[in-house]
C-alpha positions as CSV (number, residue, x, y, z in Angstrom):
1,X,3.2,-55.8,2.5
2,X,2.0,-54.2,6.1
3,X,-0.2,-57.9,6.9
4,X,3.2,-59.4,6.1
5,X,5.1,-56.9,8.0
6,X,2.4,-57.0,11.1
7,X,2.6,-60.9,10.8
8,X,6.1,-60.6,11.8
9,X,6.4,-58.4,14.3
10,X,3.1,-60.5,15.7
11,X,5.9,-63.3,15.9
12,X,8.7,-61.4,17.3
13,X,6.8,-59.9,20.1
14,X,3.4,-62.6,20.6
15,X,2.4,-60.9,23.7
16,X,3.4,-57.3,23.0
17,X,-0.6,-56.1,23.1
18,X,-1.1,-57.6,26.6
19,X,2.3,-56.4,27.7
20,X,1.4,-52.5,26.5
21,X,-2.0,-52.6,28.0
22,X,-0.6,-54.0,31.6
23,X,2.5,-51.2,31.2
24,X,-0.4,-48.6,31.1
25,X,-2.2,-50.1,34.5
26,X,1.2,-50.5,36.1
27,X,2.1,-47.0,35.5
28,X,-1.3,-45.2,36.5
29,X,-0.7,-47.5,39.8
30,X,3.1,-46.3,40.2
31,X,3.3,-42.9,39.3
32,X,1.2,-41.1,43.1
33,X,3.1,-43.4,45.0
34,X,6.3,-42.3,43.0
35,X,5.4,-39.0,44.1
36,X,4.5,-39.7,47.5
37,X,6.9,-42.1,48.8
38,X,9.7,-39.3,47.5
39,X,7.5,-36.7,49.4
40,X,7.2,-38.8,52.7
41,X,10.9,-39.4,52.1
42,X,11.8,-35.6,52.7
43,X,13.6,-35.6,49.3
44,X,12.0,-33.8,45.4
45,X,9.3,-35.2,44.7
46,X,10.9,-35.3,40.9
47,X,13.4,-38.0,42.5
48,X,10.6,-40.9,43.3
49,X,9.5,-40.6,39.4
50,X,14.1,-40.9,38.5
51,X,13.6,-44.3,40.4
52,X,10.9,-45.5,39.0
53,X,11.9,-45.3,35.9
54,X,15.6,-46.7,36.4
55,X,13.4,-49.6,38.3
56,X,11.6,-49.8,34.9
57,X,14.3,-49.5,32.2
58,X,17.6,-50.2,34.1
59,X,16.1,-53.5,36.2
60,X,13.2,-54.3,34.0
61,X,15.6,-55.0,31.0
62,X,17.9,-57.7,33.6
63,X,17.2,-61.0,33.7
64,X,16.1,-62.3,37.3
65,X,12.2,-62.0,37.4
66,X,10.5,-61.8,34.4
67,X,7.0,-60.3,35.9
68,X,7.8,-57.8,39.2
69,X,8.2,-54.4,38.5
70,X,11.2,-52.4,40.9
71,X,10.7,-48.6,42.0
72,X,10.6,-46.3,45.3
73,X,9.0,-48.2,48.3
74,X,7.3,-47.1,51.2
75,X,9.2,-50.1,53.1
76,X,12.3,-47.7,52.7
77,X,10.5,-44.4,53.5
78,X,11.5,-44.4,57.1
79,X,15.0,-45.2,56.5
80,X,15.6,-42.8,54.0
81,X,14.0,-39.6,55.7
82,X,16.3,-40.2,59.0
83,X,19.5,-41.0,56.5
84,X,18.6,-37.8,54.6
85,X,17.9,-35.9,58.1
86,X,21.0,-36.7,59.6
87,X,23.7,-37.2,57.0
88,X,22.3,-34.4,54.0
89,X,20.7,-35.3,50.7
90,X,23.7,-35.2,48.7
91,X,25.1,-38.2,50.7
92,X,22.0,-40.2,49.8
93,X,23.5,-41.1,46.7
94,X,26.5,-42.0,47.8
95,X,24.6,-44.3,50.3
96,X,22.3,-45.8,47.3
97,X,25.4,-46.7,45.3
98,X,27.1,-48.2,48.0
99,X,24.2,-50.4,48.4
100,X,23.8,-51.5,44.7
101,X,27.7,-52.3,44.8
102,X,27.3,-54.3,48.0
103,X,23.6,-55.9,46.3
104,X,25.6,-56.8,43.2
105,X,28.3,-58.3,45.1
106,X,26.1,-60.7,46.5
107,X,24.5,-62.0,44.0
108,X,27.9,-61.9,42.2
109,X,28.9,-64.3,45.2
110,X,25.8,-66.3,44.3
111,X,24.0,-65.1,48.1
112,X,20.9,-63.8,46.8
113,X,19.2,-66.9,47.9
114,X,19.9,-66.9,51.4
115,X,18.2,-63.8,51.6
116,X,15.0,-66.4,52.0
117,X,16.7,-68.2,54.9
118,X,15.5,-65.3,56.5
119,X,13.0,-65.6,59.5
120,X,9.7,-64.5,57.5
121,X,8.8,-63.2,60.8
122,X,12.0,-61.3,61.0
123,X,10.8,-59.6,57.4
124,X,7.0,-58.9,58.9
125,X,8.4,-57.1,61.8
126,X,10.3,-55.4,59.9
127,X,7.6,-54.7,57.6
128,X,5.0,-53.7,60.4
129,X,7.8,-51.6,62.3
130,X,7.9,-49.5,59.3
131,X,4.2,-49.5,58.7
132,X,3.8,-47.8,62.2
133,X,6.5,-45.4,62.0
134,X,5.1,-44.5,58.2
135,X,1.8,-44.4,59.3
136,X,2.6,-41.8,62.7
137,X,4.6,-39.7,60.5
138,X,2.0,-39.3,57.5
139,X,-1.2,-38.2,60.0
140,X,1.4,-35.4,61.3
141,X,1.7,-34.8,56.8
142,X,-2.6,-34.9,57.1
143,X,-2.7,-32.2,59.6
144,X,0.1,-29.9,58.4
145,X,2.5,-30.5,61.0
146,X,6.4,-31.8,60.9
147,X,7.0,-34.2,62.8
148,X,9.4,-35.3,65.0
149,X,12.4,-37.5,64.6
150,X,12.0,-40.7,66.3
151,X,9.6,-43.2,66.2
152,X,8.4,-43.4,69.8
153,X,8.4,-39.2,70.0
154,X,6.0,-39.5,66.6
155,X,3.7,-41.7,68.2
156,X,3.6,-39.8,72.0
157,X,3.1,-36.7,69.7
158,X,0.2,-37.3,67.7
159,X,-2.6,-36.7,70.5
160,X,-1.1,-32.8,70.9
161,X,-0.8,-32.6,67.2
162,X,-4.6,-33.4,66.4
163,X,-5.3,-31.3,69.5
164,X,-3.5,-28.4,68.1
165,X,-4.9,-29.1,64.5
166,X,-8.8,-28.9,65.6
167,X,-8.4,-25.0,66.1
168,X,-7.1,-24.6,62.6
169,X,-9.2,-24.4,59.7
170,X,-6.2,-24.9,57.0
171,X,-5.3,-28.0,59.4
172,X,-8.9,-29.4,59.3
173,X,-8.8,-29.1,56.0
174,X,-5.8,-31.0,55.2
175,X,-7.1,-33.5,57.6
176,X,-10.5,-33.7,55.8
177,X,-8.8,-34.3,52.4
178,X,-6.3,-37.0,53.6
179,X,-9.1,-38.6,55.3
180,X,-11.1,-38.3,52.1
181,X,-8.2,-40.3,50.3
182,X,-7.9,-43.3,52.8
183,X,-11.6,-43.6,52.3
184,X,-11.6,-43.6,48.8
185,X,-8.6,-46.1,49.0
186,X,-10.3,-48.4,51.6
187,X,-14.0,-47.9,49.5
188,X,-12.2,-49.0,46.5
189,X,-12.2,-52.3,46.1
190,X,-15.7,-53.0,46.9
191,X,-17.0,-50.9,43.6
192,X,-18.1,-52.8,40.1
193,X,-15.1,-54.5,38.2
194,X,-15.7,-51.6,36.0
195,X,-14.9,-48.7,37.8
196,X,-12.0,-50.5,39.4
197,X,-10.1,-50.5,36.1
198,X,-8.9,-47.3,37.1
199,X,-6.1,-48.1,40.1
200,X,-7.2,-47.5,43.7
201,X,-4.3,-44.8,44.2
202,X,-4.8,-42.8,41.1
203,X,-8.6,-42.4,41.6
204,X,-8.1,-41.3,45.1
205,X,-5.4,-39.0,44.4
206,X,-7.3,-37.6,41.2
207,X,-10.1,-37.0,43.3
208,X,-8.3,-35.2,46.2
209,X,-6.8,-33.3,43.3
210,X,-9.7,-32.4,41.6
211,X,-11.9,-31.4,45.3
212,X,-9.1,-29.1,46.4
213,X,-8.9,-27.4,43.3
214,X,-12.4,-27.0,42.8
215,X,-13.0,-25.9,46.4
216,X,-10.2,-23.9,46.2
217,X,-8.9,-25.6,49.9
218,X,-5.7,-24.1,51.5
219,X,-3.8,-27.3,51.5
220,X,-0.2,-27.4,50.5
221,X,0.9,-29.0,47.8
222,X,4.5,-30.9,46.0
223,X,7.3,-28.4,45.2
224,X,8.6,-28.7,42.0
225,X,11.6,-28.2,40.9
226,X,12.0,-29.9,37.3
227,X,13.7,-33.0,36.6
228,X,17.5,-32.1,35.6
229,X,17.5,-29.5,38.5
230,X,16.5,-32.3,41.3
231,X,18.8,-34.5,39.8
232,X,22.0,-34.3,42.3
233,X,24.9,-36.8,41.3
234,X,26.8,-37.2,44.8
235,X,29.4,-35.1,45.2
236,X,33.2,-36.8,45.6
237,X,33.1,-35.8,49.2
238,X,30.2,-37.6,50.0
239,X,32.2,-40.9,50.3
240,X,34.4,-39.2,52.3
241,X,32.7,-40.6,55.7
242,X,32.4,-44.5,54.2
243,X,34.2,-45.7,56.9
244,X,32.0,-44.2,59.6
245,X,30.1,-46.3,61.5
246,X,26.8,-45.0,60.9
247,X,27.1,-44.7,57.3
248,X,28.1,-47.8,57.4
249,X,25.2,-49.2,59.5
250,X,22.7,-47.6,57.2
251,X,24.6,-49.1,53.8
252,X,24.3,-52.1,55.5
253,X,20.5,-51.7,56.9
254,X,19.5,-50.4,53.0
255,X,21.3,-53.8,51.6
256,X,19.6,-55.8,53.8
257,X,15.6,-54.5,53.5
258,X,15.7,-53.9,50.3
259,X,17.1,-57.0,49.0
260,X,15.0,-59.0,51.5
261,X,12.2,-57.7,50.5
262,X,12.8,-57.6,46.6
263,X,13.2,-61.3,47.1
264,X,10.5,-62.2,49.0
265,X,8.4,-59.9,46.8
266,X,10.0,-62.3,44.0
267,X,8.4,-65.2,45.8
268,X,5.2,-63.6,46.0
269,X,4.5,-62.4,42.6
270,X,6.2,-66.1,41.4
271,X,2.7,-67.9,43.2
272,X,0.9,-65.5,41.2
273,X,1.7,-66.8,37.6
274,X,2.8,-69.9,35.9
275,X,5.9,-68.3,33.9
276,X,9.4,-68.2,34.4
277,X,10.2,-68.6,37.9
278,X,12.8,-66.0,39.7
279,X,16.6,-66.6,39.4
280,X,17.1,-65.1,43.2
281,X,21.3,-64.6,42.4
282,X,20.0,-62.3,39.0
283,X,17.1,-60.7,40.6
284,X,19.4,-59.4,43.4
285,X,22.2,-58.2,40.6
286,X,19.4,-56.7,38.8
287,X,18.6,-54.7,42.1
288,X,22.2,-53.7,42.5
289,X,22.8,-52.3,39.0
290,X,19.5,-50.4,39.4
291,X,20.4,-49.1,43.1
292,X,23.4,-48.2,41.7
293,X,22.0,-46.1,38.6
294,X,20.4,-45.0,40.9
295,X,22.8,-43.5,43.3
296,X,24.9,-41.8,41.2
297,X,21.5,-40.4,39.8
298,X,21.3,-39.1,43.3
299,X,18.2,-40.7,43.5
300,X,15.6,-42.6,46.3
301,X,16.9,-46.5,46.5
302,X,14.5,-49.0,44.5
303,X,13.4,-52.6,45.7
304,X,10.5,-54.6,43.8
305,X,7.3,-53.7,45.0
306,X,4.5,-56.0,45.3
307,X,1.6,-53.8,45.0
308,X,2.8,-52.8,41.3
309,X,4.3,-56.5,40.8
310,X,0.4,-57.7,41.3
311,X,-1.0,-55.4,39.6
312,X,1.5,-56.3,36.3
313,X,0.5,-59.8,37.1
314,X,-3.1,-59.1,37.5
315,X,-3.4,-56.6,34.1
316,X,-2.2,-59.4,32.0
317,X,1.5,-59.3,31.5
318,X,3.3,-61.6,29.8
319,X,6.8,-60.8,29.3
320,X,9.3,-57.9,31.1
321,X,8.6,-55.6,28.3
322,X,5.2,-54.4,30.9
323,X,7.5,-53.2,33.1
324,X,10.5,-51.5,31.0
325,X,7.2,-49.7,29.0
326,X,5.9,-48.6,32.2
327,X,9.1,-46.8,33.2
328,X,9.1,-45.2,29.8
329,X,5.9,-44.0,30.5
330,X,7.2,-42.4,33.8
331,X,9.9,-41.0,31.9
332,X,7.9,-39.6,29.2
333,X,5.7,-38.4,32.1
334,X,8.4,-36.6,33.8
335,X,9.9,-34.8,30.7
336,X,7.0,-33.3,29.0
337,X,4.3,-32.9,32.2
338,X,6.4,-31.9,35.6
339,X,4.4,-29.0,36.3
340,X,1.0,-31.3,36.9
341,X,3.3,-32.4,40.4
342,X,2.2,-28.8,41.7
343,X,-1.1,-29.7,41.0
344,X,-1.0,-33.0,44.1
345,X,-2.3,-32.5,47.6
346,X,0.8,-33.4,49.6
347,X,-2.8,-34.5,52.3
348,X,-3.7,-36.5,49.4
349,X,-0.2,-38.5,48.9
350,X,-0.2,-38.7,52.7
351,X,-3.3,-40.6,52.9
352,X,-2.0,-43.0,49.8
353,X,0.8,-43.7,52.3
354,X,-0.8,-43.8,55.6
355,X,-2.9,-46.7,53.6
356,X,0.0,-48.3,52.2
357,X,1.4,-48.2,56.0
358,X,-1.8,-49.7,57.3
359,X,-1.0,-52.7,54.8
360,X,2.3,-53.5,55.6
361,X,1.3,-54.3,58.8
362,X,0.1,-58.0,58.8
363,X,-2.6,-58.5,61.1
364,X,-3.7,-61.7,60.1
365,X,-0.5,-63.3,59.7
366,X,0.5,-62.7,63.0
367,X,-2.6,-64.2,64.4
368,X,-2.5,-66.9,62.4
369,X,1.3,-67.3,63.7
370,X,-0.1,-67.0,67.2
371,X,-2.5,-69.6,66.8
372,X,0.3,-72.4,65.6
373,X,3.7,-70.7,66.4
374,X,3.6,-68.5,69.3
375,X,7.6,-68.2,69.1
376,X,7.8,-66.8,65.6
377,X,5.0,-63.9,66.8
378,X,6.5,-63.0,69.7
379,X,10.0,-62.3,67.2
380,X,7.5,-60.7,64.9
381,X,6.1,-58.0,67.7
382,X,9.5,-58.0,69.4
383,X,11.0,-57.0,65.8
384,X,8.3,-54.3,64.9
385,X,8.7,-52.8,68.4
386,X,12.0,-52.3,68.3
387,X,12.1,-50.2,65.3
388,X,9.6,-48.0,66.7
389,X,11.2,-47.8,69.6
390,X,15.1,-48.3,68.8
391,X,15.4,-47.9,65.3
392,X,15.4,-49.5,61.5
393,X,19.1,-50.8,62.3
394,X,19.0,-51.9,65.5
395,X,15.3,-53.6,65.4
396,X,16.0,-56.2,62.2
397,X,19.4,-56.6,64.0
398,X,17.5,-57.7,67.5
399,X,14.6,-59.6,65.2
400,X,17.4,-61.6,63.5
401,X,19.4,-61.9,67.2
402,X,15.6,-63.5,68.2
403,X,15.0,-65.9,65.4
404,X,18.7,-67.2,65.9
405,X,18.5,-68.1,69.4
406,X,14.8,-69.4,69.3
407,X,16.6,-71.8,66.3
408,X,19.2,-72.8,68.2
409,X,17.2,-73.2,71.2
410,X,14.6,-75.5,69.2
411,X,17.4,-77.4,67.5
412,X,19.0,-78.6,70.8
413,X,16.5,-80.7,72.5
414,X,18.4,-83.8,74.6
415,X,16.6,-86.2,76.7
416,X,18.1,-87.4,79.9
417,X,16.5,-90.8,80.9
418,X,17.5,-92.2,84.3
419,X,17.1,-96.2,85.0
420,X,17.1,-95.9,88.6
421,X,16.2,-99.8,90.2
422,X,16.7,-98.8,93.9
423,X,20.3,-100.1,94.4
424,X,23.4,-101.1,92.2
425,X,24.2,-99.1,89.5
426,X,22.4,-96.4,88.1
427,X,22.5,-96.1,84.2
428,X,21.6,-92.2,82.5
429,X,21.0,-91.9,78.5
430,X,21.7,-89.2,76.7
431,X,19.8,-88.5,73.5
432,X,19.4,-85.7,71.0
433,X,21.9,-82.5,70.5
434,X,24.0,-81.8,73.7
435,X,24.7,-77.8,73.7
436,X,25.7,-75.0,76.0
437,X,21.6,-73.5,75.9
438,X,20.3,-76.8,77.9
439,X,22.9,-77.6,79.9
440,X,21.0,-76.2,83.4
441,X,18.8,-78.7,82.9
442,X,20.7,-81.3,82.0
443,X,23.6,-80.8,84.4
444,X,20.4,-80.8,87.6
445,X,19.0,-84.1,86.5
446,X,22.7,-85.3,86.8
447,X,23.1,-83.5,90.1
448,X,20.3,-85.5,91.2
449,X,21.4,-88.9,90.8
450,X,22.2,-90.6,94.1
451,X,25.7,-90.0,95.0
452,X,26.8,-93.2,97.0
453,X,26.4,-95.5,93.9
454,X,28.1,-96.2,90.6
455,X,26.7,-94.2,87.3
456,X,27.1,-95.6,83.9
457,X,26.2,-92.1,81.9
458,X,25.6,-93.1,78.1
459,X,26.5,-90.9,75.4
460,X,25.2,-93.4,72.0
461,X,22.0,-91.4,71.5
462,X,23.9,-87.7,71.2
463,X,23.8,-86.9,67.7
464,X,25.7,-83.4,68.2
465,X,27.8,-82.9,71.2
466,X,29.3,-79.5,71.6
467,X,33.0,-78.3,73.5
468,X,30.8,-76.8,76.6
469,X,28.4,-79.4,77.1
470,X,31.2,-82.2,76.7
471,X,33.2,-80.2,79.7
472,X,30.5,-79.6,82.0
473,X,30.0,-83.4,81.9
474,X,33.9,-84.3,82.2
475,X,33.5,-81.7,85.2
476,X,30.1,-83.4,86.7
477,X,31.7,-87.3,86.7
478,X,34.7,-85.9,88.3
479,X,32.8,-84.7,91.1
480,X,30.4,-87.4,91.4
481,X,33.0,-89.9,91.5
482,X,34.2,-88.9,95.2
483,X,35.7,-91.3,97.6
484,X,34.2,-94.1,98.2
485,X,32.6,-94.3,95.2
486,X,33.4,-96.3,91.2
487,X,34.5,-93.5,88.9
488,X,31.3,-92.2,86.4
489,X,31.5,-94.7,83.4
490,X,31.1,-92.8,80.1
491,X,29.9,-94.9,77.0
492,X,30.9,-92.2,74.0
493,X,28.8,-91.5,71.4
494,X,29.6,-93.2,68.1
């Protein structure tokens, strides 16, 4: 009976081998940055394993994509450590669930695919922004140090702080060990296929581990304070403030990153195999219901995360079963081995993050985007700029501002062509689509035109012809036509 019994199950789940195998990979590759993104976030480091494996189970088991695995992201790690600063951890909860009910709203409303309308180099800038804030806050984590609040005061800080850290021997040592793990990290990839097997961030992280215990280095490393007792379901009161305008702003900044980036994430990991192909109105309600487990978990906010989604690809998964198993495994992981957190170099888990930071930051893209569209790099660097300087809100808002106004700046080209033949009348064509952002230019060509002789202005060649522009030229022909002179003829458009 048990080949008959294997047969079966061999027919109800054809891929399940490949699918427990790339579970495995995708787990040894989620659980330090679980850890460390929670760390970097200022929040238990417990709380980074809760949302991976809600990202697993809760998502993984929702239609939407079949192959990209959800979890804590260092894309949000920024925004979460100023929400957490400013408004408390308990109202991080409230804040996650608000964003889940707002994500599942969308894609209720079917929106989840004009989350791709969105200016790519809007969502690098974005990306990079965070990269460098992530990146100036974690080499403050390498030498020991807190640092400060805002972006720019991180970044004017970090020469004193490595000043200050050369006459400490625990901060050297902390440096030395989160150096160690970058260059592990970076040295990774270029080792035999073989070695490799084991994931980049694990190694590096086991090996940090595994130095500072042997050398017995004063470095700190993760509280812990068990899973139920970091667990902290937000309290009634903490949606007391929902109307505030900077709660609101960071709902509304969480809602917008993380679903942006799930999605294009979607995109990403969809190039990377032939199956299924994402439903972007699901994927985004499969967010929302995770985010929202999530919140009233009290927990970090999830989005996909294409480090893990390629790795899943790349292990050989077939079917979403890889990615509910690997948030079991987390799960398991966090129930029966908590205390090996106190074990992990918080150095160690900076250095994983100061690398992931270093990534997000796409160097080649934007040259590539100078090369052929000097426009959408200047939004890029404009974008990542601003949330250095500014903030996470404030710089997507003025990157999305950008990309609006370069559109509608590219979309209204009109051609004014003058047939001028010395004397008589003077015929103008107008061509293209007429708007308020090139009337200057327009309205001085007109201007121009010889005032002592009849104009025949033709309008035929307009496809688009907005209230402003149409005014300013009611208002140039009324001028024009003075005494002495035939009144402007205007041949509408059709």
């Amino acid at each position: 009976m048990q080949p008959l019994v294997d047969h079966t199950r061999a027919q109800r789940f054809p891929h399940l081998r490949q699918d427990i195998a790339a579970s495995l990979v995708v787990f040894l590759v989620a659980l330090p940055l679980c850890v460390g993104v929670a760390v970097a976030s200022g929040v238990p480091a417990e709380l980074g394993l809760v949302t991976g494996v809600v990202g697993g189970i809760v998502t993984g088991l929702m239609p939407g994509s079949s192959l990209q695995v959800s979890g804590p992201a260092a894309g949000l790690t920024v925004l979460v450590f100023e929400a957490v600063r400013e408004l408390g951890l308990p109202a991080l909860g409230g804040i996650v669930l608000a964003t889940g009910v707002l994500q599942l709203l969308l894609g209720g409303l079917k929106l989840g695919r004009w989350f791709r309308a969105i200016s790519v180099s809007v969502v690098e800038g974005m990306l990079a922004g965070i990269g460098l804030v992530l990146i100036a806050g974690q080499l403050y984590s390498l030498a020991g140090s807190r640092a400060p609040a805002s972006g720019l005061q991180k970044l004017a800080g970090l020469p004193g702080a490595l000043v200050d850290a050369a006459g400490s021997s625990r901060a050297l040592a902390s440096l030395a060990l989160g150096a160690g793990t970058v260059a592990v990290l970076v040295l990774w990839r270029r080792l035999p296929r073989r070695v490799r097997s084991v994931p980049g961030p694990l190694a590096a992280v086991g090996l940090a581990t595994l130095v500072a215990a042997v050398s017995g280095l004063p470095v700190a490393t993760v509280e812990v304070r068990g899973l139920l007792g970091a667990i902290q379901p937000p309290p009634l009161d903490a949606f007391g403030g929902s109307a505030g305008v900077g709660l609101f702003g960071t709902v509304v900044a969480f809602t917008l990153i993380a679903s942006a980036e799930s999605l294009f994430s979607a995109a990403a990991v969809d190039r990377m195999h032939d199956g299924p192909r994402t439903e972007y109105d699901r994927e985004l309600m499969a967010q929302g219901a995770g985010n929202a487990v999530c919140g009233l978990l009290g927990a970090l906010p999830m989005t996909a995360v294409i480090v893990r989604s390629a790795a899943n690809v790349h292990a050989g998964a077939r079917t979403r079963a890889s990615r509910v198993l690997h948030g079991v495994w987390l799960l398991l992981f966090a129930a029966l081995l908590p205390s090996a957190l106190a074990c992990l170099p918080v150095p160690a888990l900076a250095g994983v993050l100061v690398y992931s930071g270093a990534k997000l930051i796409p160097v080649r893209e934007l040259l590539a985007l100078w090369r052929g569209y000097r426009g959408e790099a200047l939004i890029l660097v404009v974008t990542a700029v601003s949330i250095v300087a500014v903030g996470m809100f404030e710089g997507v808002l003025i990157g999305l501002a950008l990309s609006v106004v370069k559109t509608a700046w590219q979309a209204s080209h009109v051609k004014l062509e003058v047939i001028d033949k010395g004397a008589g009348l003077v015929r103008a064509y107008l061509s293209g689509n007429a708007t308020f952002l090139r009337l200057p230019k327009i309205l001085a060509g007109l201007e121009a035109l010889p005032q002592d002789r009849p104009v025949e202005l033709d309008l035929s060649g307009l496809h688009h012809l907005d209230h402003a522009f149409h005014r300013a030229l009611e208002d140039w022909a009324h001028r024009h036509s003075g005494d002495g002179t035939e009144p402007v003829r205007l041949t509408p458009g059709g």
